[in-house]
N, C-alpha and C positions, 0 to 999 in steps of 0.2 A: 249075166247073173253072178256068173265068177270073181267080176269087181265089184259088182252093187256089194258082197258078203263082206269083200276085203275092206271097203270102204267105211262099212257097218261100223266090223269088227275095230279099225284103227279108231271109227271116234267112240267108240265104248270106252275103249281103253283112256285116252287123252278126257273121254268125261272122268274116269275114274280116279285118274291120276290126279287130275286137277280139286276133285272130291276128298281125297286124301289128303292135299296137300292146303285144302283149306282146313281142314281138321285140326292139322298137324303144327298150322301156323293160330288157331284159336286158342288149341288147347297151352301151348308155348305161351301165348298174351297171359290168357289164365292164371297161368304157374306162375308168371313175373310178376302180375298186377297184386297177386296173392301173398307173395312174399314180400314186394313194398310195402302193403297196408299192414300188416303183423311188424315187419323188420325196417324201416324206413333208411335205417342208415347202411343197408346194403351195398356195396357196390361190387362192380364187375365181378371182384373174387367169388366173393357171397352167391350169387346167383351161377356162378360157374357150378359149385362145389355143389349147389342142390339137385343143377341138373348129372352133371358125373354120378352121384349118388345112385341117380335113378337108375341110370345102365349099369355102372359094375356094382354097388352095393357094398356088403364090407370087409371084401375078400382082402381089400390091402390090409385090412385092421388084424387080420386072422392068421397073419405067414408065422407067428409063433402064440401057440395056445396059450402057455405059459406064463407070456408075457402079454396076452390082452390081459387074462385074467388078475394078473398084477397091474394093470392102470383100471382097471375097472374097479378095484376093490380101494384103491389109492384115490381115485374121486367122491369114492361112497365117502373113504374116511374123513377127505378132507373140504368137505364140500357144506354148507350150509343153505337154506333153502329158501323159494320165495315161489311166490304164484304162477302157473303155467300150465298151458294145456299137457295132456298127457303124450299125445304124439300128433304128428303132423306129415301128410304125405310126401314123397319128394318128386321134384322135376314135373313131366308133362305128362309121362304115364302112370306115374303111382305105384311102381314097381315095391317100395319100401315105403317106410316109416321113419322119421324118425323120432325115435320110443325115448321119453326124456327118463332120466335115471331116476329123475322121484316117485316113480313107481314103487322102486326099491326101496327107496326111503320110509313109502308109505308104507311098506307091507304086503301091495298089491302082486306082488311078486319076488320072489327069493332072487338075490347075487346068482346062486350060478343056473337056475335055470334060464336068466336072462344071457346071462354068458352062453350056453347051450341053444337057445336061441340064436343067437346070434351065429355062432357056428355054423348050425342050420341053414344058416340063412346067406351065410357064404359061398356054402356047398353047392346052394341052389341059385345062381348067380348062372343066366346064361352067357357063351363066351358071347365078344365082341370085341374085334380089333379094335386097337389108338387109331387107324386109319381109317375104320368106319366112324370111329367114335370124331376124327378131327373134323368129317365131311358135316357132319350131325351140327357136331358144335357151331362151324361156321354159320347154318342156317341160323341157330338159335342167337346166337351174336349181331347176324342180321335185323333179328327182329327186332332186337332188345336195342339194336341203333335207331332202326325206324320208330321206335317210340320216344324215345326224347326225352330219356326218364331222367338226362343230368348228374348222372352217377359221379362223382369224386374219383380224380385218377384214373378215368377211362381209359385214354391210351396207353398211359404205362401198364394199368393190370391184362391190358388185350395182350401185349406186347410181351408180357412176362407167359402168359396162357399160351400164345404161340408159339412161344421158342420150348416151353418145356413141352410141348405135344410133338412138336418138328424132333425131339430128339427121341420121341416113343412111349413119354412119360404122360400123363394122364391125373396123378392126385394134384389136389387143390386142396389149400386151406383157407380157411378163415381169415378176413382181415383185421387189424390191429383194433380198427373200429369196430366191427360189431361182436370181436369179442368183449371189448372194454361195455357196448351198450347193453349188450345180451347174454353175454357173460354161459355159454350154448355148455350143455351138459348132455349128449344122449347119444343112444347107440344104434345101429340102421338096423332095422328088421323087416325080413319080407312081408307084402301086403298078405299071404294067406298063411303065415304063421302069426300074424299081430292080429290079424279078423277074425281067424280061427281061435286062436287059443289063450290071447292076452286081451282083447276086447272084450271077451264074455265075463272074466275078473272084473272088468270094469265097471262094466253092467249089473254084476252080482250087486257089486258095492253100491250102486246108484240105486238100485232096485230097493234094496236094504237100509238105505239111507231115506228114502223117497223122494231124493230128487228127482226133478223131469227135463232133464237135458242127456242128451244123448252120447256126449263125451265127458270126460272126468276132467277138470281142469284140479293139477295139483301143485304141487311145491318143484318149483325149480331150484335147482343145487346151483348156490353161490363158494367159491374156493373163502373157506376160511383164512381171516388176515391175521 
């Protein structure tokens, strides 16, 4: 009886694991397949930097208050605008946002509450080692192999992701590409500071506008030439 339980128990486990770990690998397809049809000219970086996003958030952005609040008001000023959703989730669990800055533009929201936001939103960033976060990534890497997606400069940007994670380091940026196609403007916010408190702006204005769509597509910020 003592093993019939033990036995149980180990393939409960091994189903469950196995159950999370297809989840785990949908919701991953998801997030990539999602981010190709919006952003097509992604590559490796691109898709690094949505999933990083989702685990630490934008705590790197935040080590001086001071100085967010001065590039943030530095894109407002110098930024010109064009068509775009208002924000977009990140990575595979949806931990953040990211909140395009023509909210600000539009009025849907003020400069520094959105800076204050964001704060917030760092604060609330749970930890997670570069060494949990290396193991993570590799899976995600895997998948994103197993798909075939053909990205530009594969191996060099793996190469480049690797060695800066082997030295502890973790940010990622944008590539030359999709900033030149996308030209990205926004700032991370958490999923229950953006659902909670800047999605119902949203919605006021939609409501009041009488659109019937559910998210606000606004003006993305182009850098004035």
């Amino acid at each position: 009886m003592k093993l019939y339980s033990i036995l149980t128990i180990m393939s409960l486990l091994s189903f469950l694991s196995c159950s999370n770990n297809d989840s785990f690998n949908a919701d991953v397809r998801n997030a990539i397949k999602s981010q190709m049809e919006k952003y097509p000219e992604s590559t490796l970086k691109d898709i690094y930097k949505n999933f990083f996003q989702d685990r630490f958030g934008p705590g790197h952005l935040i080590e001086d208050v001071e100085q967010a609040h001065h590039y943030l008001h530095h894109e407002l000023t110098y930024c010109l605008a064009e068509y775009a959703e208002a924000a977009e989730p990140t990575g595979w669990q949806h931990n953040f946002y990211r909140v395009n800055l023509g909210i600000v533009q539009n009025e849907i929201i003020s400069c520094d509450a959105l800076l204050e936001a964001l704060i917030r939103s760092a604060n609330a960033v749970k930890p997670f080692s570069v060494e949990d976060w290396q193991k993570e990534w590799s899976e995600i890497e895997a998948i994103i192999k197993a798909m075939n997606l053909s990205l530009p400069n594969y191996d060099e940007d793996k190469k480049e992701i690797d060695a800066r994670l082997e030295e502890g380091k973790y940010i990622g940026h944008h590539s030359d590409a999709y900033n030149i196609a996308y030209d990205p403007h926004y700032r991370i916010i958490s999923k229950k500071i953006y659902e909670e408190e800047i999605l119902p702006l949203i919605n006021n204005i939609i409501s009041k506008s009488g659109m019937k769509f559910c998210n606000l597509s606004i003006y993305r910020m182009n850098y004035r030439s």
